[in-house]
N, C-alpha and C positions, 0 to 999 in steps of 0.2 A: 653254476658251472657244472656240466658236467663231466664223470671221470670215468676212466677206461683202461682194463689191463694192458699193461704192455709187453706183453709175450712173455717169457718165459724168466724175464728180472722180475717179478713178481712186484713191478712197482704199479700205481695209478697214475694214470698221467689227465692231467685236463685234455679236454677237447680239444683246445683252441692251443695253442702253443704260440709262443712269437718270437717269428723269424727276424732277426736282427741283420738282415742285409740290404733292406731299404728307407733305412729311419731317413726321418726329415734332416737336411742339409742346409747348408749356408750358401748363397749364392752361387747353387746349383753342381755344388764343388763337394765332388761323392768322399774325400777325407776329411772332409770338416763336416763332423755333426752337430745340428741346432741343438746343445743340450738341454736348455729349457723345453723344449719343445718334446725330445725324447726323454726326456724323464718325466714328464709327465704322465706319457703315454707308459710308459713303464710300472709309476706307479699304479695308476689307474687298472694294469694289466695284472700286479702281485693282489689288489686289496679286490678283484673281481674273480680269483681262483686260478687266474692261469699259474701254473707251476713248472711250465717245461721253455727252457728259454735256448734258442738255438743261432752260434756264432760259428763263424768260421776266420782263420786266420791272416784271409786278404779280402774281408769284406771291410768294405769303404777304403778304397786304396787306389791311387795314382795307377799302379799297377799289377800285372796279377804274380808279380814276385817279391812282391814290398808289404811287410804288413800293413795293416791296416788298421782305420782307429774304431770297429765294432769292438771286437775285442775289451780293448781298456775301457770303453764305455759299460760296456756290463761287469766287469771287474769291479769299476768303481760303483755303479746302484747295487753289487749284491755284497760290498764289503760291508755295508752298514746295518750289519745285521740278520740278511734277510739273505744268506749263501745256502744254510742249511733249508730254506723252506722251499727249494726251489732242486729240481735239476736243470744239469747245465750239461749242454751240448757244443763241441767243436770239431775242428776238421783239422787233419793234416793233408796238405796242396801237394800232388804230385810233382805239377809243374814248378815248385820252388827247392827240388831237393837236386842235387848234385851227386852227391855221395851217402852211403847207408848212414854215416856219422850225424848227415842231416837231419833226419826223423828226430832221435833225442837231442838233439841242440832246438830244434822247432817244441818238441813237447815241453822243455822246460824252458822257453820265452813265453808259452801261452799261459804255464802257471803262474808266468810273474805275472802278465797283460791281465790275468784273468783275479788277479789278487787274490788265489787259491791253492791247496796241498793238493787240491785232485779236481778231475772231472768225471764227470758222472755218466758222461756219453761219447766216444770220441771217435771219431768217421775218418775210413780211410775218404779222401773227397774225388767227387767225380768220376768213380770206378767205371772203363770202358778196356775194351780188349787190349790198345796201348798201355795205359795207367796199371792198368791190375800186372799187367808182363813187367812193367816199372819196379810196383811195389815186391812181386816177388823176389827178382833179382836183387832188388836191397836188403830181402832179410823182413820184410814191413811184417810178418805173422810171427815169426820167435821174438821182436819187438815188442807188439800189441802185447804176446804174455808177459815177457818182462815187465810193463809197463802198469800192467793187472799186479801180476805178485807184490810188486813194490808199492802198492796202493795209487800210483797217479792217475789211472783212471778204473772207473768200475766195470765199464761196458764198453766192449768193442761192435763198431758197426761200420755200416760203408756205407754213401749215398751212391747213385747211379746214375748212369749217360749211356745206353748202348743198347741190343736187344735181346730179344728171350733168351737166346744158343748162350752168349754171353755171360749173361744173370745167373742161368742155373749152372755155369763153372764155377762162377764167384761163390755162388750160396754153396755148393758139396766141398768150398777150396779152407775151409775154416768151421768155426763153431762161435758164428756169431751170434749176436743178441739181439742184434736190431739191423734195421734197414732204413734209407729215406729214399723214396720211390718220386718220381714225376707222376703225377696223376688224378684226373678229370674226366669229366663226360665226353671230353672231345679226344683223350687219350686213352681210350681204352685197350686200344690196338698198339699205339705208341712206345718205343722200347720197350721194356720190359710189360708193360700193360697188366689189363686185370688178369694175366692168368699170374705172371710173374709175383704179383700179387698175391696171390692165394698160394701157391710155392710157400712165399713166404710167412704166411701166417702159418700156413698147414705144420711148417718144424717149427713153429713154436716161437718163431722171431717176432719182437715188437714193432711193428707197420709206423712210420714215419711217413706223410705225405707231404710233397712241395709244388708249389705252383700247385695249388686246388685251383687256382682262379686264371692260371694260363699266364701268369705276370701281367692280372688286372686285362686283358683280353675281355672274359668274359663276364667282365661288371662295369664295363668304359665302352663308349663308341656303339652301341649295340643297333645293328645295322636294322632297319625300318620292318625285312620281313621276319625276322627273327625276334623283333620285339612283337610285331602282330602274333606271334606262333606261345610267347609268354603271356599275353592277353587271351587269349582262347583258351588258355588251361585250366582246369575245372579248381582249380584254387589261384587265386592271387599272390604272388612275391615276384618282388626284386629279381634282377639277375643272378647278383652275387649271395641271393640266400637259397637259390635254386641248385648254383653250382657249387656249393659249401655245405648244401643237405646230401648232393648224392656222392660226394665223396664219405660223410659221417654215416651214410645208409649203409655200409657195407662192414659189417661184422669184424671182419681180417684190420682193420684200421683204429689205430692206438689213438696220436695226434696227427692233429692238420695246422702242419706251421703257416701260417701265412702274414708275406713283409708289408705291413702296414707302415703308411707315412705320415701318416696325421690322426690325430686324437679321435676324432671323429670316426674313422676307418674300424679305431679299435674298439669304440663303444658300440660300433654297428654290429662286429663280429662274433664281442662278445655278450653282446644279446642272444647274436644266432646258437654261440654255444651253447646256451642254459637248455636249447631242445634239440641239441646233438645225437637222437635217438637213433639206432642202427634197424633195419627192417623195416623203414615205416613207409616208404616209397609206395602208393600204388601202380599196377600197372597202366592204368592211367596215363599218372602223373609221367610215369618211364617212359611209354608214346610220346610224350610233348616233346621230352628230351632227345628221344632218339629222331625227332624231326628236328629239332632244333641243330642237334647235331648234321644231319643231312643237310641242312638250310645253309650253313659253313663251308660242307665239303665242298657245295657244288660252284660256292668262289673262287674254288682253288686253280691256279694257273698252270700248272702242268699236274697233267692226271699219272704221280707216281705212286706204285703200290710198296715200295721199299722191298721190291725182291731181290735187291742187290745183284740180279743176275750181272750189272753194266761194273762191277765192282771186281778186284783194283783197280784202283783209276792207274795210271801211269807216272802222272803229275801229283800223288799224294790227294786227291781230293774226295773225299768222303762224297760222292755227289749226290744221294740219296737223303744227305742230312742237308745240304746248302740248296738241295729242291723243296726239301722242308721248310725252311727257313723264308724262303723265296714266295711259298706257297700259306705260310701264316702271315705272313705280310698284305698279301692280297684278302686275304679272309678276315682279317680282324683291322685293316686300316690303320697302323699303324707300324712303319717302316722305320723309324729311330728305334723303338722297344727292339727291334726283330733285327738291326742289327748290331743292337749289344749283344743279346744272345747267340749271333752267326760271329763276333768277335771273340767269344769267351770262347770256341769252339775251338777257335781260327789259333789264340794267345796261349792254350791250354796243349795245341798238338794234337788235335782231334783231327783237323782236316788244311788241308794246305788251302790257300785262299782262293776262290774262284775264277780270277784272274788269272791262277797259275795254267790254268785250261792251256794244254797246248794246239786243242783242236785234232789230234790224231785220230779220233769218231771212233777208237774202240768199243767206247759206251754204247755209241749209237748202233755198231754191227752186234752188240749181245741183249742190246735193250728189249725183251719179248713187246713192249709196247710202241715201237720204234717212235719213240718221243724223241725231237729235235734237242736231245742236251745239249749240245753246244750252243744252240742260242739260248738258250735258259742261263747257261752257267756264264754268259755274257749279259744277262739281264741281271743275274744276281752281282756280277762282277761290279756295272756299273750302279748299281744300287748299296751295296756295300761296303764295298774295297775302296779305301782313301785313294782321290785320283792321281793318275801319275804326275812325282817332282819334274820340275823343266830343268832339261838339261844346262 
């Protein structure tokens, strides 16, 4: 395995880190995890070097206000002795807090869940211009010290959902440690992207990457000409050791969590980790990808550049992120994955649902590309949005 600083906590962290939000299930029922099956995968993930294990508070959960059973799963594999060899990363849910009082009632359930005096990593979650205005208003930053001084947790950080103008309020609005970023070869441009990236390495912050693999996107399904475009490339791999080299290619990058669901997944990955080397990309190799990436784009079903010029919607609708959504559905062939992710958006307050479209075409008179949104946000409606109850 290999290890890597993590900004400025002065720790090592393994390459490979494992994300705990898609372990193997029981009859496809995302609260019940198969524990034989994840603890396997668990152990096999401690006795091969990974060291960085990363939960959140409503993963595996009926819903996104009800805890969830990640949590006490990792609780119980790291009571058994194996709490100290490990750091441990979790989240507090914007979406589950009512009142400031919430924060501390939610951090000390995750130390019972988590059968721990502290944590070692702890994320405001899904930081975007709503959430972060949330968290201020509650107090979330003289919290976070509080929560340092008193030893419950070591390190404060925040994961992300939202774009550059955004990130770099967040990163100057605190003196954080870490960060968990979105991001891949097809995300470069995408929120916060690689420059956001390098932002963050640059003050010394420990780089967390998620979805390297696009949520299995780019290791599943892989469309005819873009598998011809990995076959022509002056070396041989896989999909997913293509798109898990060039996120580890890049210096600024600590760990790369990725939610594995089967044992298999995690011995594959943690293979790749043992040559998690930063710099080794040639420029070559980076042509194949940046075709490879081109070969994706040009699937995409409405040509939007996210200049948000068509932005406020009227009806609360984020439409720049639900034409994303709309638009990786088309490109990567699968439309159940793409919309959990346009749910979580939808359940979290990010964006009112596409359906809510009232059709008032403001979008369409500021759109510089005069793309038909309304029919789009009618394709995403009927592709997403549970259909309407009968009267």
């Amino acid at each position: 395995m290999q290890y890597r600083p993590f900004g400025k906590t002065g720790e090592l962290v393994s390459a490979l880190g494992f994300g705990c939000m898609r372990l193997p299930t029981l009859d496809g029922r995302p609260e019940q995890v198969d524990r034989p099956k994840a603890e396997e995968m668990f152990h096999y993930a401690v006795d091969h070097g990974v060291n960085f294990f990363d939960t959140a508070y409503t993963y595996h959960t009926t819903g996104f206000t009800v805890p969830g059973s990640s949590e006490p799963f990792l609780g119980d594999m790291l009571a058994n002795g194996l709490r100290d060899r490990v750091l441990l990363s979790t989240k507090l849910p914007p979406w589950a807090l009512e009142k400031p009082e919430d924060m501390e009632r939610i951090l000390n359930h995750q130390l019972e869940r988590l059968r721990t005096d502290h944590i070692d990593c702890y994320l405001l979650h899904g930081l975007g211009k709503t959430s972060w205005a949330k968290f201020l208003e509650f107090g979330a930053l003289p919290f976070l010290d509080r929560a340092i001084a008193e030893g419950k947790i070591r390190y404060a950080g925040f994961s992300f959902h939202d774009d550059l103008p955004v990130f770099e309020s967040i990163l100057a609005g605190y003196d954080w440690s870490f960060c968990l970023l979105q991001y891949n070869y097809m995300d470069v441009d995408y929120q916060q992207g690689g420059r956001g990236l390098r932002l963050a390495a640059d003050r010394g912050l420990g780089v967390m990457v998620m979805e390297p693999l696009k949520g299995g996107k780019l290791a599943q399904r892989i469309p005819e000409p873009v598998r011809k475009l990995w076959g022509e490339a002056p070396i041989r791999r896989e999909p997913v050791e293509w798109a898990l080299r060039f996120v580890w290619d890049d210096p600024g990058v600590g760990v790369v969590l990725s939610g594995m669901s089967d044992i298999e997944q995690m011995k594959k990955n943690v293979e790749l980790a043992d040559q998690a080397e930063s710099g080794v990309i040639t420029p070559e190799e980076m042509d194949v990808i940046s075709r490879v990436r081109e070969e994706y784009i040009a699937a995409t079903k409405v040509d939007c550049t996210r200049c948000k010029y068509c932005m406020p919607c009227p009806a609360g609708i984020d439409i720049p992120l639900v034409l994303g959504c709309l638009n990786d559905s088309a490109c990567y062939g699968d439309a159940a994955a793409e919309a959990g992710v346009y749910g979580f958006y939808v359940t979290s307050g990010t964006t009112a649902k596409a359906s809510d479209c009232t059709e008032c075409g403001q979008c369409e008179d500021l759109c510089p590309q005069h793309l038909p949104i309304r029919d789009s946000l009618k394709e995403a409606a009927a592709l997403f949005d549970a259909p309407p109850q009968e009267a």
